[in-house]
Gaussian input, Z-matrix of N, CA and C with variables (Angstrom, degrees):
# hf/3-21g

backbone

0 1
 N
 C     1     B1
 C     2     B2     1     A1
 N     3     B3     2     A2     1     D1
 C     4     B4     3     A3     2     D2
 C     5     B5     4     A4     3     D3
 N     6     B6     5     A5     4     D4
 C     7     B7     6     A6     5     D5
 C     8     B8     7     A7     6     D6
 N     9     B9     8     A8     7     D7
 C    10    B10     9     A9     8     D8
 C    11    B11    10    A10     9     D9
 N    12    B12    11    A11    10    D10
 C    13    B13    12    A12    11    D11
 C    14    B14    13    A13    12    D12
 N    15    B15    14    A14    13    D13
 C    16    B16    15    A15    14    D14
 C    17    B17    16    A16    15    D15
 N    18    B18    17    A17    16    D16
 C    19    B19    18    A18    17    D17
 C    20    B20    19    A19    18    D18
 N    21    B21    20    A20    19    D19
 C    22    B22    21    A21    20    D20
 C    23    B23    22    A22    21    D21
 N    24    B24    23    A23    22    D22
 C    25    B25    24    A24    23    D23
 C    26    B26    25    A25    24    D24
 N    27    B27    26    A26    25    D25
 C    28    B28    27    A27    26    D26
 C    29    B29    28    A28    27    D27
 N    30    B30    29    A29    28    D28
 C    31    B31    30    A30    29    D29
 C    32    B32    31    A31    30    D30
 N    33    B33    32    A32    31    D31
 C    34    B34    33    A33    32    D32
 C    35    B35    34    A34    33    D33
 N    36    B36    35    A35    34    D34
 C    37    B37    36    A36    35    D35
 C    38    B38    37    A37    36    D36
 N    39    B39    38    A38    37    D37
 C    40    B40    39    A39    38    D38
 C    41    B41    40    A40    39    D39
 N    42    B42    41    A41    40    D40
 C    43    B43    42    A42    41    D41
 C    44    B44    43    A43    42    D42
 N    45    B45    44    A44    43    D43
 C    46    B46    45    A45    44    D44
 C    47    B47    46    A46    45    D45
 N    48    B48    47    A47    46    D46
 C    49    B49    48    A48    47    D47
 C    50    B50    49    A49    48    D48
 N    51    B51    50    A50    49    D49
 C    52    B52    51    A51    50    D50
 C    53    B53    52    A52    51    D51
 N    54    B54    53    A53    52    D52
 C    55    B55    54    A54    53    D53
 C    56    B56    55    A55    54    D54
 N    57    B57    56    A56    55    D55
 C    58    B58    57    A57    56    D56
 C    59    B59    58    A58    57    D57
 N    60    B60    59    A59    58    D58
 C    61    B61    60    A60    59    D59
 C    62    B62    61    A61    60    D60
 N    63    B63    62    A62    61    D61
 C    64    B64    63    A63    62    D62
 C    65    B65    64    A64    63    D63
 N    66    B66    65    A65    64    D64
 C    67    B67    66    A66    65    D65
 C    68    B68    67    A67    66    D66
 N    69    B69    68    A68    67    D67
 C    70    B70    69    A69    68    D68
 C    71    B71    70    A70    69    D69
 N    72    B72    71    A71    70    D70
 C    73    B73    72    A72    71    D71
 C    74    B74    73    A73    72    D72
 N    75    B75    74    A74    73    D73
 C    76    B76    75    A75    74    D74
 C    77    B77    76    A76    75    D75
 N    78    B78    77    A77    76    D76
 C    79    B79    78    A78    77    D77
 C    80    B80    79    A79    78    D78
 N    81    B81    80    A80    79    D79
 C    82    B82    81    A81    80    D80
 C    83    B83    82    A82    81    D81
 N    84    B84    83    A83    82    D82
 C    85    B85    84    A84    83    D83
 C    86    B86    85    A85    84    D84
 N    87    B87    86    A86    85    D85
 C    88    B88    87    A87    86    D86
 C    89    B89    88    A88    87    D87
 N    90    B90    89    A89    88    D88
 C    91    B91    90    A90    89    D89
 C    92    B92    91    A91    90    D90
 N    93    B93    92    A92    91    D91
 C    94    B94    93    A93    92    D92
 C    95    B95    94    A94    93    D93
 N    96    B96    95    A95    94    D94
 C    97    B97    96    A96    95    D95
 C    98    B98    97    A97    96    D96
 N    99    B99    98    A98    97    D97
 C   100   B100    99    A99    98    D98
 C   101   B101   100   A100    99    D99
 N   102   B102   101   A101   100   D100
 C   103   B103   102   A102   101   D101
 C   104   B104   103   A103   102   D102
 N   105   B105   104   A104   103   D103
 C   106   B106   105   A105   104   D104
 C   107   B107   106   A106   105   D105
 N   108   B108   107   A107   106   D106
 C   109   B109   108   A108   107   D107
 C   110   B110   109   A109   108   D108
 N   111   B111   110   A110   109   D109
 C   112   B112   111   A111   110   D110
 C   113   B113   112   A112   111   D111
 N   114   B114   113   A113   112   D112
 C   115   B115   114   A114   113   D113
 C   116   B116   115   A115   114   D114
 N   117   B117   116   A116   115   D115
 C   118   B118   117   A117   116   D116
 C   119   B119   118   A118   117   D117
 N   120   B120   119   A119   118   D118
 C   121   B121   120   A120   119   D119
 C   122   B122   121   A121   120   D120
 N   123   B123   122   A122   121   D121
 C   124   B124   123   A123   122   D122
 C   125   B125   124   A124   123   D123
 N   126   B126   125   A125   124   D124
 C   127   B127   126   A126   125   D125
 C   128   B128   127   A127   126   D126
 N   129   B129   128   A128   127   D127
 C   130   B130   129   A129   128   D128
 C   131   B131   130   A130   129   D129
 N   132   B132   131   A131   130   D130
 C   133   B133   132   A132   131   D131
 C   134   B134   133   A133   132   D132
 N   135   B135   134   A134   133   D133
 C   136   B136   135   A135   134   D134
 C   137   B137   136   A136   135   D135
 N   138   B138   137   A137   136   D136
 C   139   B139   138   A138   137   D137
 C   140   B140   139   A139   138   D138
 N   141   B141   140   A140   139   D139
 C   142   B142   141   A141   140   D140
 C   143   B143   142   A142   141   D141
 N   144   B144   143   A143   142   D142
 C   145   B145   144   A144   143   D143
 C   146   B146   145   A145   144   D144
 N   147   B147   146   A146   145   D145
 C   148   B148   147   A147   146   D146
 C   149   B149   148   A148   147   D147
 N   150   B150   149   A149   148   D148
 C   151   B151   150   A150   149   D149
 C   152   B152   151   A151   150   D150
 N   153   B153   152   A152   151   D151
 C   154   B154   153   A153   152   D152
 C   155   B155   154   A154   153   D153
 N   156   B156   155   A155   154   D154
 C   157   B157   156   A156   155   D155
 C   158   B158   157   A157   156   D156
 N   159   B159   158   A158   157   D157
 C   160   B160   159   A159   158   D158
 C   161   B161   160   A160   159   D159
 N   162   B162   161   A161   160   D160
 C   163   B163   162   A162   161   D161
 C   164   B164   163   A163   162   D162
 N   165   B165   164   A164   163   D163
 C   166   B166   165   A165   164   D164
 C   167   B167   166   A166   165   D165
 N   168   B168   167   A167   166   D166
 C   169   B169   168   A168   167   D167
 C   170   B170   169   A169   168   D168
 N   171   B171   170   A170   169   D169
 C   172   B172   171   A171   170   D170
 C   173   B173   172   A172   171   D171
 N   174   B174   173   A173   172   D172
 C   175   B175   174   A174   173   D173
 C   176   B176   175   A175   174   D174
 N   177   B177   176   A176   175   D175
 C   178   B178   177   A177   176   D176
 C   179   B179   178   A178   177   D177
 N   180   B180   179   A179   178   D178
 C   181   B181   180   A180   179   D179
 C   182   B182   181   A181   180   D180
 N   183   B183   182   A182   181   D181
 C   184   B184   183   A183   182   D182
 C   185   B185   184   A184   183   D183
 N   186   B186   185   A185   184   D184
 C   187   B187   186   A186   185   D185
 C   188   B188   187   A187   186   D186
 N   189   B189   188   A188   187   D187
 C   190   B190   189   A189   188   D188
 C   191   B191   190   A190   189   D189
 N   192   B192   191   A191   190   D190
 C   193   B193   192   A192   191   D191
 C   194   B194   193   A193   192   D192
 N   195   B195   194   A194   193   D193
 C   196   B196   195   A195   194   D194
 C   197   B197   196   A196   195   D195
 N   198   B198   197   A197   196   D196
 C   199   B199   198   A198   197   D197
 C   200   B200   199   A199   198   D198
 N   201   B201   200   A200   199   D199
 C   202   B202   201   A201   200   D200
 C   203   B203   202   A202   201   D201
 N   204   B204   203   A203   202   D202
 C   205   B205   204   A204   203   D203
 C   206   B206   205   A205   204   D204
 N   207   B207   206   A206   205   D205
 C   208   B208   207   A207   206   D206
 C   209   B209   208   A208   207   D207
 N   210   B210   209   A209   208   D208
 C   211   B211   210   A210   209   D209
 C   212   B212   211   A211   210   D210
 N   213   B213   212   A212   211   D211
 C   214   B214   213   A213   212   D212
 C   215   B215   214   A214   213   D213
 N   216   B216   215   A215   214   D214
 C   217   B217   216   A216   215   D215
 C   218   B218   217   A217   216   D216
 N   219   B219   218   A218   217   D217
 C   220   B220   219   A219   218   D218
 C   221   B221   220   A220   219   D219
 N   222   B222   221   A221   220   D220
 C   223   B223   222   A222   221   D221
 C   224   B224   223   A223   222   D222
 N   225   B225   224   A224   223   D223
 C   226   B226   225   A225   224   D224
 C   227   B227   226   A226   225   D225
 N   228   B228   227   A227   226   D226
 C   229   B229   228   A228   227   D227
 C   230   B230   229   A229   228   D228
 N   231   B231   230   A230   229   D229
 C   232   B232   231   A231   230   D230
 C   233   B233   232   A232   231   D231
 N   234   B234   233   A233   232   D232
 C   235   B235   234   A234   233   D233
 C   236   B236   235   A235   234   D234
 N   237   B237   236   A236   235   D235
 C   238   B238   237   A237   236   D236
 C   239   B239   238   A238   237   D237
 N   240   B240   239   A239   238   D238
 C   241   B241   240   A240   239   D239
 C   242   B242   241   A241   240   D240
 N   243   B243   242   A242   241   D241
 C   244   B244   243   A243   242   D242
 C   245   B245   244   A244   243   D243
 N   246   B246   245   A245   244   D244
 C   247   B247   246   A246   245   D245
 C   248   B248   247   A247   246   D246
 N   249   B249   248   A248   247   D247
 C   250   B250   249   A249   248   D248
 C   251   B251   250   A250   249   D249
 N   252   B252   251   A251   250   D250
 C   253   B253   252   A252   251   D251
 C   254   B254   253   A253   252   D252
 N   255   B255   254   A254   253   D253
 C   256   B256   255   A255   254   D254
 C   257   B257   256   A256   255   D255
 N   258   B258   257   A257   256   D256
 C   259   B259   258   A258   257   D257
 C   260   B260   259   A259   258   D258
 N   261   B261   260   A260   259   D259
 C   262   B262   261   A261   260   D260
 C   263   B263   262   A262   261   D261
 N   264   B264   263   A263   262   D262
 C   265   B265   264   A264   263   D263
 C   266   B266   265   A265   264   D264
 N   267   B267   266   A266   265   D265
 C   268   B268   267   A267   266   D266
 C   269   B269   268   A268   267   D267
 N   270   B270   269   A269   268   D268
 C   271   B271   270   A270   269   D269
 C   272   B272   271   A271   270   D270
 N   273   B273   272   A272   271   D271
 C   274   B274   273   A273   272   D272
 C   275   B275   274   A274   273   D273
 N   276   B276   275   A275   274   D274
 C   277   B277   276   A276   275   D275
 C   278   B278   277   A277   276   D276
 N   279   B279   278   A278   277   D277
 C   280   B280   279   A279   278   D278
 C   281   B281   280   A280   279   D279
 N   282   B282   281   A281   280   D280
 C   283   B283   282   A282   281   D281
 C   284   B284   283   A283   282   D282
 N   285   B285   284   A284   283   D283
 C   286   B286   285   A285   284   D284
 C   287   B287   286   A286   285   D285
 N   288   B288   287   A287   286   D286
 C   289   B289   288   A288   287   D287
 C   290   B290   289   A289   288   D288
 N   291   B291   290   A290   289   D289
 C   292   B292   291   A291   290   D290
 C   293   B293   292   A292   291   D291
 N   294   B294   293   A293   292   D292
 C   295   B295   294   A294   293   D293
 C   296   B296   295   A295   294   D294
 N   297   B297   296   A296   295   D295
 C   298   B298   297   A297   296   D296
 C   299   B299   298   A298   297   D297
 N   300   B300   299   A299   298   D298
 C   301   B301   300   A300   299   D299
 C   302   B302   301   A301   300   D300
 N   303   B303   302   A302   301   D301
 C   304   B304   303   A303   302   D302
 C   305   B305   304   A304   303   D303
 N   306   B306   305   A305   304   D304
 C   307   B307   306   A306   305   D305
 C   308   B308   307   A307   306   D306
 N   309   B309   308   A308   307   D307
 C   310   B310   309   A309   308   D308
 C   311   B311   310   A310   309   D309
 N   312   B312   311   A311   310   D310
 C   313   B313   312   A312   311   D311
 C   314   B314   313   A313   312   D312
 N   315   B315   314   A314   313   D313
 C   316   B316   315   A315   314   D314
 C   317   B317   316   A316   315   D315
 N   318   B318   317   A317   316   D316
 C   319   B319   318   A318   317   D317
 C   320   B320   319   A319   318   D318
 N   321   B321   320   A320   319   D319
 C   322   B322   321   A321   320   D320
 C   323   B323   322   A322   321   D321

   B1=1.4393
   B2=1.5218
   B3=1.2476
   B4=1.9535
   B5=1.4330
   B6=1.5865
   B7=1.2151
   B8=1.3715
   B9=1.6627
   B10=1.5087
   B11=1.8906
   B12=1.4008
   B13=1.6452
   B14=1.1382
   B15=1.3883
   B16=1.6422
   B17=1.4636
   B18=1.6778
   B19=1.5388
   B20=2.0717
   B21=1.2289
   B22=1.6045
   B23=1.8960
   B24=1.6487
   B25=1.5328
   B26=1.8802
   B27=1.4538
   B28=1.2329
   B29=1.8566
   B30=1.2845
   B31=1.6493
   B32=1.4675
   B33=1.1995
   B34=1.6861
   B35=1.8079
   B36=1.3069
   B37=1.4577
   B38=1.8779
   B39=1.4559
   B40=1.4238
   B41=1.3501
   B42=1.9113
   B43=0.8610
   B44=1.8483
   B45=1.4212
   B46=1.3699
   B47=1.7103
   B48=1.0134
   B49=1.8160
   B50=1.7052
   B51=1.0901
   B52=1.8257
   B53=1.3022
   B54=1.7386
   B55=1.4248
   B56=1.7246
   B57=1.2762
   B58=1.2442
   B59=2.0825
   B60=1.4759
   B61=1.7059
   B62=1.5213
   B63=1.6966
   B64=1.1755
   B65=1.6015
   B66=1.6421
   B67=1.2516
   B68=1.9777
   B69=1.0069
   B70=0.7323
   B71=1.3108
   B72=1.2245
   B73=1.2996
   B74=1.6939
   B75=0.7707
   B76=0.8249
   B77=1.6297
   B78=1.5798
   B79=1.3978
   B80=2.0710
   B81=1.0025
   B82=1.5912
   B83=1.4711
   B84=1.2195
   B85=1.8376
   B86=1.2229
   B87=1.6146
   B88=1.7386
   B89=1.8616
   B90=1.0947
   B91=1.3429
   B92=1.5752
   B93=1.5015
   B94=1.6786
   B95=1.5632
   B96=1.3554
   B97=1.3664
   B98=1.5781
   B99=1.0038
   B100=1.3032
   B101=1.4828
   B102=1.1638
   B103=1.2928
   B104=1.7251
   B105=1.3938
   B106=1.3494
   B107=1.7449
   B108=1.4035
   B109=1.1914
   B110=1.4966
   B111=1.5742
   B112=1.3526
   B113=2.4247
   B114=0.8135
   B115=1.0985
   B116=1.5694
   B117=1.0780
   B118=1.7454
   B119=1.3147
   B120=1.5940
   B121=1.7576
   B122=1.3051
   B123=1.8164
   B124=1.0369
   B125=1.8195
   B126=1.3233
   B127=1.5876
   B128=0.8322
   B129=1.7368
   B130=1.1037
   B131=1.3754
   B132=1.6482
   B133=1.4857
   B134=1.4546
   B135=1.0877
   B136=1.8341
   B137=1.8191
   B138=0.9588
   B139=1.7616
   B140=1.3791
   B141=1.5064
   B142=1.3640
   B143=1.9586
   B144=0.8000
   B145=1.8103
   B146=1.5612
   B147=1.2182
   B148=1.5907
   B149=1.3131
   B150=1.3535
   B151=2.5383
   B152=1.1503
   B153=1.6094
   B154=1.5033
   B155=2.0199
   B156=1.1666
   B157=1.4410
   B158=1.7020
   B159=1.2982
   B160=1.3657
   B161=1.4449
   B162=1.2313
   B163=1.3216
   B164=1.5171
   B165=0.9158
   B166=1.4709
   B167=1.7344
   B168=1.4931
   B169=1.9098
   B170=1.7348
   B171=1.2175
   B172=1.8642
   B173=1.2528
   B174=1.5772
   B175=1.7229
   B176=1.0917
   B177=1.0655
   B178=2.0187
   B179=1.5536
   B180=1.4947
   B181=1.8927
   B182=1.1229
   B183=1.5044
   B184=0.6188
   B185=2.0523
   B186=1.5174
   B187=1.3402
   B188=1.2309
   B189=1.5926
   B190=1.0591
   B191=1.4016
   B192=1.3302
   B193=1.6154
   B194=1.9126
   B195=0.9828
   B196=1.5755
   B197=1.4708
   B198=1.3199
   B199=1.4666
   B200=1.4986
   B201=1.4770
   B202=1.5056
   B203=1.2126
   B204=1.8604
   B205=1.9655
   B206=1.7194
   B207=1.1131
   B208=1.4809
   B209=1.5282
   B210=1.4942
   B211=1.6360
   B212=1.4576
   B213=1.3414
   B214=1.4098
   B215=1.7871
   B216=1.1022
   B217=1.6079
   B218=1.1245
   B219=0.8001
   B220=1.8695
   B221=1.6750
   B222=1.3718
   B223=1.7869
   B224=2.0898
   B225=1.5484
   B226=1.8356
   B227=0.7818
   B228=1.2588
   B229=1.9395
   B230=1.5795
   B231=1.2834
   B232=0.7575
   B233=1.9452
   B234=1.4230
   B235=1.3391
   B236=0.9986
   B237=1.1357
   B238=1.6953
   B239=1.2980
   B240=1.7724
   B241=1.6868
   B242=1.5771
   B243=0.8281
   B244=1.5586
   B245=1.8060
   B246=1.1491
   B247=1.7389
   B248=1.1542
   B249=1.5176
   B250=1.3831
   B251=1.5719
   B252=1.5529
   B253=1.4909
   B254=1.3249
   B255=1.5555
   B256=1.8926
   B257=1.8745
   B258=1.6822
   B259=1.7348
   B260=1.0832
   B261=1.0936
   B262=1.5753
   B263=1.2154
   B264=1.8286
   B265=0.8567
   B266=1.6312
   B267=1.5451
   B268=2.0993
   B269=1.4500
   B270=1.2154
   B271=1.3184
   B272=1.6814
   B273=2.2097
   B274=1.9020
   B275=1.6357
   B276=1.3879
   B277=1.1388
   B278=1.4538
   B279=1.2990
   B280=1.6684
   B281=1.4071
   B282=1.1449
   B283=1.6662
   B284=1.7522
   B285=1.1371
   B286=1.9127
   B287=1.3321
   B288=1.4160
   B289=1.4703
   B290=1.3328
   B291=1.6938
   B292=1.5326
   B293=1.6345
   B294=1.5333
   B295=1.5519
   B296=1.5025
   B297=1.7650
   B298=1.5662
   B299=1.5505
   B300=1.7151
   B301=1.6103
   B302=1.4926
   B303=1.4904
   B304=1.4558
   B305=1.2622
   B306=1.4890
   B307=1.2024
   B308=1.6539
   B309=0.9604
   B310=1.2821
   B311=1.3218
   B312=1.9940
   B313=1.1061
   B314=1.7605
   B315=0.7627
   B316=1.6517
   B317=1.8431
   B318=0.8090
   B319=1.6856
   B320=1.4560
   B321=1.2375
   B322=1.0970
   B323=1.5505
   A1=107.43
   A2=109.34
   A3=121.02
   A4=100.74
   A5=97.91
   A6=112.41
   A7=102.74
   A8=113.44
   A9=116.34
   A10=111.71
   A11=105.72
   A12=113.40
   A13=98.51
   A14=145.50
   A15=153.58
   A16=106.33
   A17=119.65
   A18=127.94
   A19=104.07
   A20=86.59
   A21=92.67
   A22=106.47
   A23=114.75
   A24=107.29
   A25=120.06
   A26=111.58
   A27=103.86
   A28=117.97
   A29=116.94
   A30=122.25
   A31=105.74
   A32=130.40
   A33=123.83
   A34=105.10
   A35=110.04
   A36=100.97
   A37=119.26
   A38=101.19
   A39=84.09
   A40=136.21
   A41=104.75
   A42=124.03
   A43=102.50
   A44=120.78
   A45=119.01
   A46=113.73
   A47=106.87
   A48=121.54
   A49=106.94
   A50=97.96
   A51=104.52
   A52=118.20
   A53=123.98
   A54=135.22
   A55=75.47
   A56=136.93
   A57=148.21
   A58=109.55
   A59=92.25
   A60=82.99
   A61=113.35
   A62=119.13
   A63=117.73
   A64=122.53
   A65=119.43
   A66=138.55
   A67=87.27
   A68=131.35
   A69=148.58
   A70=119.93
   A71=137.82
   A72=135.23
   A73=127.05
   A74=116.53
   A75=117.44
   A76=136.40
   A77=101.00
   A78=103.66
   A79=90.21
   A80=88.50
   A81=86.47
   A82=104.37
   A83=123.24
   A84=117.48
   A85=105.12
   A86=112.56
   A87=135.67
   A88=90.31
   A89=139.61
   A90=125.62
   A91=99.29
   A92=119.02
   A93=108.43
   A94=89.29
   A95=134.53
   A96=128.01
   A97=114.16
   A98=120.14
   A99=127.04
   A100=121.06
   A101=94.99
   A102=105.89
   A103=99.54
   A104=131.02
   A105=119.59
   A106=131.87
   A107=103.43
   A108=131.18
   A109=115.50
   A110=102.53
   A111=97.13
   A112=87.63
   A113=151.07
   A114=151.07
   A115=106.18
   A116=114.21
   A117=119.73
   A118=103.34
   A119=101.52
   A120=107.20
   A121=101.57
   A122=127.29
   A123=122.72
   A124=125.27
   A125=96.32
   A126=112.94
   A127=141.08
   A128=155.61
   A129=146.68
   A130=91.11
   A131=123.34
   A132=139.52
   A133=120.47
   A134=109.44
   A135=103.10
   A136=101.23
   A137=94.78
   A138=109.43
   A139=105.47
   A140=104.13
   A141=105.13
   A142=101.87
   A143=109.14
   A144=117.43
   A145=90.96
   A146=143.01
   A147=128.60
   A148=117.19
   A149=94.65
   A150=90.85
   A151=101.01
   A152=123.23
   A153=101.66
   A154=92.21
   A155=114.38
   A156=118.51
   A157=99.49
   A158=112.90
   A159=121.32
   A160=125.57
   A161=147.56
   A162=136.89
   A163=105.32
   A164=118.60
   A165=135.55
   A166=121.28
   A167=117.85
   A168=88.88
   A169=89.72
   A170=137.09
   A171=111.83
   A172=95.23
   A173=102.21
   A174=136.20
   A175=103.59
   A176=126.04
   A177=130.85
   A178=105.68
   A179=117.32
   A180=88.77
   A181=106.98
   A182=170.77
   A183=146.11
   A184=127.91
   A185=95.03
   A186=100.69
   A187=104.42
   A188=149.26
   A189=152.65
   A190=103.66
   A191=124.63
   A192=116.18
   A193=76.00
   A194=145.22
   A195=134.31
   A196=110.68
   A197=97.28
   A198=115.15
   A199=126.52
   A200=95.18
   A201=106.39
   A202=131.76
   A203=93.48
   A204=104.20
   A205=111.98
   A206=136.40
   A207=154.08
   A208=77.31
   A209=109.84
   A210=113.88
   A211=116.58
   A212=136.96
   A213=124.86
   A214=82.55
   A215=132.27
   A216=127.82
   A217=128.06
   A218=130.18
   A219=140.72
   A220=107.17
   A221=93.54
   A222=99.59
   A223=112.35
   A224=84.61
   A225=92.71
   A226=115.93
   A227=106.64
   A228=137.68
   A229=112.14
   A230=142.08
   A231=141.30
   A232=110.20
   A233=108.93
   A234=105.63
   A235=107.16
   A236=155.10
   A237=157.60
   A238=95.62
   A239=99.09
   A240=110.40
   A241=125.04
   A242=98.37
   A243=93.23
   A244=102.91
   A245=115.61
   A246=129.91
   A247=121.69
   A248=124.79
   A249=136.87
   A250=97.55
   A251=110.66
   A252=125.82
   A253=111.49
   A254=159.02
   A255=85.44
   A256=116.36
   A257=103.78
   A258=92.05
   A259=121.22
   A260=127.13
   A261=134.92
   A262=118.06
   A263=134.10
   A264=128.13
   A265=112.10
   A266=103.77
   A267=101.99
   A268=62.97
   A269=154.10
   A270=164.75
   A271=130.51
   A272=69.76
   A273=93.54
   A274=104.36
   A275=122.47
   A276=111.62
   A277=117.69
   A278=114.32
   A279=119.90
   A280=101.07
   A281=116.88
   A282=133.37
   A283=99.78
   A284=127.83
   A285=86.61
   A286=115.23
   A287=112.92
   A288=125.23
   A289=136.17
   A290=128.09
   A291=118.97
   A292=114.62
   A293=98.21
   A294=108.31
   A295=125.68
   A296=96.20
   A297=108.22
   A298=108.78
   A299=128.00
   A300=138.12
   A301=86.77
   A302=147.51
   A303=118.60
   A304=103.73
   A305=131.91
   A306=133.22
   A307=106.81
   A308=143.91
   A309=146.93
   A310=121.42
   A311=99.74
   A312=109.81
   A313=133.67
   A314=97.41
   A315=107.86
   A316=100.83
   A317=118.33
   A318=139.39
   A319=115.59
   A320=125.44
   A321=139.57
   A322=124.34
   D1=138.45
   D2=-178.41
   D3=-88.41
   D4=148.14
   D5=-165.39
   D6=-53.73
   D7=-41.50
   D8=-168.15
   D9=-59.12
   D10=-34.68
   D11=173.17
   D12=-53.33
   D13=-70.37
   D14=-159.28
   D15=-59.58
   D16=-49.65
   D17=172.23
   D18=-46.58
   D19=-62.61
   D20=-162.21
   D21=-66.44
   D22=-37.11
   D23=161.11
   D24=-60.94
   D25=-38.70
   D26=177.27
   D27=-68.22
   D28=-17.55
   D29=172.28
   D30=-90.27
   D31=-40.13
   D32=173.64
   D33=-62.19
   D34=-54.20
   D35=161.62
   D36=-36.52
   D37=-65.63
   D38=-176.49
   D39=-46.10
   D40=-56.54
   D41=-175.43
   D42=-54.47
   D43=-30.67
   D44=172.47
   D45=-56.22
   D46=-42.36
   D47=-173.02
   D48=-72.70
   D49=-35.69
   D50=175.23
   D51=-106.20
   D52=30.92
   D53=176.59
   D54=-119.01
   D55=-52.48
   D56=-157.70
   D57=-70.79
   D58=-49.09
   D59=170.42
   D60=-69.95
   D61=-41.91
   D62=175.75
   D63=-37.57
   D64=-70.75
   D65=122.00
   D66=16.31
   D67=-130.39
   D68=-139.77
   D69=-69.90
   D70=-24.46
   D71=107.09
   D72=-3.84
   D73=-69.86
   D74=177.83
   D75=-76.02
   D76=-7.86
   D77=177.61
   D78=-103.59
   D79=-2.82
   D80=163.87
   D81=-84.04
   D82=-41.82
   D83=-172.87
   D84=-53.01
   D85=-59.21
   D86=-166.18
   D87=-56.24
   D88=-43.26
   D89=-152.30
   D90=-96.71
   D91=-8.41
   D92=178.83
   D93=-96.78
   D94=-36.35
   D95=-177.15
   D96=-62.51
   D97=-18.15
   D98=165.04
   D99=-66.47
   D100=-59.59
   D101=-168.64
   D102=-73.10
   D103=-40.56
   D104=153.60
   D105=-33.11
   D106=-47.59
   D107=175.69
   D108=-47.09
   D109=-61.56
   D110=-157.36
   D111=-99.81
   D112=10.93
   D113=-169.79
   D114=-80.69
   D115=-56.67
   D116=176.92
   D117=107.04
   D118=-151.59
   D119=-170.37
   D120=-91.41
   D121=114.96
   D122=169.82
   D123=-87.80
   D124=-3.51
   D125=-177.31
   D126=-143.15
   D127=90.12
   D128=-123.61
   D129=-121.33
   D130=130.61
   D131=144.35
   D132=-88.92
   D133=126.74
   D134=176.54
   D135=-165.90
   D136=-159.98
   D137=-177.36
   D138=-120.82
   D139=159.82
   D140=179.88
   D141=-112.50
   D142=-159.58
   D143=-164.52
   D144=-85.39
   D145=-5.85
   D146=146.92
   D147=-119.29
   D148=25.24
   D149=161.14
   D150=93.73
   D151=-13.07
   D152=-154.82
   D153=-94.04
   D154=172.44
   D155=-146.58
   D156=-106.35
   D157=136.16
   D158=-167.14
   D159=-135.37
   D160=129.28
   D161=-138.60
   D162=-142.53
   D163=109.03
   D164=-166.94
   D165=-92.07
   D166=103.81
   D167=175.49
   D168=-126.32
   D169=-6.90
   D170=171.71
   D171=-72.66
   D172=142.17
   D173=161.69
   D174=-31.32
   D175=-74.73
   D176=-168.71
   D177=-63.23
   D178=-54.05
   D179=168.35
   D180=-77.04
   D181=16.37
   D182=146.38
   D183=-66.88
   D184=-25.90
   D185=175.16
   D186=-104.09
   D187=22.77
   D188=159.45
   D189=-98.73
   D190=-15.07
   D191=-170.38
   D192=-105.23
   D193=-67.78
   D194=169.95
   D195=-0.91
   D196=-88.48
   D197=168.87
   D198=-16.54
   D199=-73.38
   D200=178.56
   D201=-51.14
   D202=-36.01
   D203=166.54
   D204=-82.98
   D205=1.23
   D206=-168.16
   D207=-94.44
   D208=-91.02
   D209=-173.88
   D210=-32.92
   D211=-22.40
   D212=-149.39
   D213=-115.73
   D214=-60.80
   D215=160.03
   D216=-27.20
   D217=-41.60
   D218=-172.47
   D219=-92.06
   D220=-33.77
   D221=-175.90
   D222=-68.20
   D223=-19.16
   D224=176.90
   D225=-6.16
   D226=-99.05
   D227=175.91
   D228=-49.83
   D229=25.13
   D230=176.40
   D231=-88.72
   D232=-41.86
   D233=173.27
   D234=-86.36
   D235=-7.19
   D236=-164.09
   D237=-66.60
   D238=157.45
   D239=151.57
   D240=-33.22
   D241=-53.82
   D242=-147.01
   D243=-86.16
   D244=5.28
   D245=165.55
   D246=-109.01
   D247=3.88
   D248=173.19
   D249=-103.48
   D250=-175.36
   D251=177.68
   D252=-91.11
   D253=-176.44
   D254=-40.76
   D255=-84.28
   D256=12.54
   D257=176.95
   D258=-71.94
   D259=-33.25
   D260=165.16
   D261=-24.17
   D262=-57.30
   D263=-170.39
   D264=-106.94
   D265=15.07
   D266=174.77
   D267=-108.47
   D268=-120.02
   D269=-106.62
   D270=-37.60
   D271=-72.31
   D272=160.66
   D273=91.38
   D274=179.86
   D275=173.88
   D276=-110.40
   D277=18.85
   D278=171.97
   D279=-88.45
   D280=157.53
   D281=156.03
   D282=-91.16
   D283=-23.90
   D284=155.58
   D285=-99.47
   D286=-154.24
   D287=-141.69
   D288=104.89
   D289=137.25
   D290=152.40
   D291=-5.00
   D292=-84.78
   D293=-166.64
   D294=-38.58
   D295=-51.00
   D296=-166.34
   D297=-80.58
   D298=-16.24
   D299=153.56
   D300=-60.68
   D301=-59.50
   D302=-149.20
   D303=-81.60
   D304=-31.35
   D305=174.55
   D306=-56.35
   D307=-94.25
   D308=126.34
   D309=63.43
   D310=-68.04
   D311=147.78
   D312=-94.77
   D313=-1.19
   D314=163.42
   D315=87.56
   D316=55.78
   D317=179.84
   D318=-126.75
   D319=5.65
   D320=179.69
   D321=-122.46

């Protein structure tokens, strides 16, 4: 066998051995991204009712502090104009309608 046969088997080898860690590497990446993926929220950061900073990892507070910020967002518009009397009932609680097209465009 010529030296050049032995050169070119000893680099296909390598390049074989480092297609193989890659390979495998990488089905190591794919199997922690998964498992990241499908796990959910394991940790909740937020504030408590005086600012000071609070860190959450059981399931149930964690979806009670969800919640509570779900509830406090959505509740916005609850004192506003247009959920009190008398807009409430020209308005309504849809975004369409007569009214809410004239509002909309500012003709109202």
């Amino acid at each position: 066998m010529s030296e050049h046969n032995k050169s070119t088997q000893a680099t296909q080898l390598k390049a074989l051995q480092n297609r193989e860690r890659q390979r495998i590497t990488a089905r190591k990446i794919n199997l922690v991204r998964q498992k990241l993926h499908k796990s959910g929220i394991s940790m909740l950061e937020s504030t408590d009712d005086h600012g000071n900073p609070k860190t959450q990892f059981n399931k149930e507070d964690i979806e009670h502090a969800i919640m509570a910020s779900n509830q406090k967002k959505f509740k916005k518009a609850h004192n506003t104009p247009f959920l009190q009397q008398p807009l409430l009932d020209k308005v309504g609680k849809s975004d369409s309608g007569l009214i809410a097209d004239k509002i909309l465009q500012g003709i109202w």
